[in-house]
C-alpha positions as CSV (number, residue, x, y, z in Angstrom):
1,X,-1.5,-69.9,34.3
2,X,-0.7,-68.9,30.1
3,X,1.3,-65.7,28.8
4,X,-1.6,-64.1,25.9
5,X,-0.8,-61.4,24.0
6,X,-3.5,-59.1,23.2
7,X,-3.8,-59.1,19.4
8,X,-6.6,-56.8,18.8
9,X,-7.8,-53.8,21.4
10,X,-10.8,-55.2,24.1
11,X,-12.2,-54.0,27.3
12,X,-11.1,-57.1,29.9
13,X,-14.3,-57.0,32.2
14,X,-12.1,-59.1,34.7
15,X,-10.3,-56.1,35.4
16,X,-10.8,-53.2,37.2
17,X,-12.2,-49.9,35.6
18,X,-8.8,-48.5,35.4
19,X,-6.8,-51.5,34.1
20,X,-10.0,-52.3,31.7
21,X,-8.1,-51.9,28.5
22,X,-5.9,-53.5,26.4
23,X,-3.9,-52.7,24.0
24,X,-2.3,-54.9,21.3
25,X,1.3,-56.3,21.6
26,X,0.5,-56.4,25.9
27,X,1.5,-60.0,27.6
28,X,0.1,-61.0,30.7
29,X,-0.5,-64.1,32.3
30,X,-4.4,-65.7,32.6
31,X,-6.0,-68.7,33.8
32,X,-6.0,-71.8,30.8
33,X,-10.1,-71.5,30.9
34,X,-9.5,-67.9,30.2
35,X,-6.9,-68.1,27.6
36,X,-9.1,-70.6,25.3
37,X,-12.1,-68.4,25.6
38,X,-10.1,-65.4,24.6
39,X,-8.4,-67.2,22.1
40,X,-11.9,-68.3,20.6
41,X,-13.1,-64.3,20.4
42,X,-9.7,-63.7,18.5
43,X,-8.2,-61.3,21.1
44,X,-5.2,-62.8,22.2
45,X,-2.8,-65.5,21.1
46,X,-0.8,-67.7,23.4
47,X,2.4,-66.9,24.2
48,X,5.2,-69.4,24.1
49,X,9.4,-68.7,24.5
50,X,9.5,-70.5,20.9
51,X,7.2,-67.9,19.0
52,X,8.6,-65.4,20.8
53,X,12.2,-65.9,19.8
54,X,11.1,-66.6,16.7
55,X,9.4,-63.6,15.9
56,X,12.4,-61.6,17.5
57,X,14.7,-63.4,15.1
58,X,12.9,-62.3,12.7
59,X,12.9,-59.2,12.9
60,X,16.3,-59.3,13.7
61,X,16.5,-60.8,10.3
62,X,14.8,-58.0,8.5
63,X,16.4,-55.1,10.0
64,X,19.8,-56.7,8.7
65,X,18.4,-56.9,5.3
66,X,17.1,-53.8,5.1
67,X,20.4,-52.4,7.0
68,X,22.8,-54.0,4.2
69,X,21.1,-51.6,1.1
């Protein structure tokens, strides 16, 4: 199984009617063969712990930056 984050909003026709959509920034988990083909439509990227703490650093970051002004 791989973490994806939803990047741009799709219907997920592996899902149920109610839990059909998603929504960007939402992480779940999917099988590889899944992630790759959503990947390839340019839904969802793969989630790892480095781009995540990255990103949060970051952020972290620019909220400082702006904070100090």
């Amino acid at each position: 199984m791989v973490k994806v984050k939803c990047i741009q909003r799709f219907n997920d026709v592996t899902q149920p009617v109610e839990k059909m959509q998603r929504f960007p920034g939402a992480v779940w988990e999917v099988t590889e063969e899944r992630a790759k083909h959503l990947v390839a439509e340019g839904v969802v990227e793969i989630v790892t712990e480095k781009t995540t703490t990255a990103k949060a650093l970051e952020g972290l970051f620019i909220l400082s930056f702006f904070s100090r002004r």
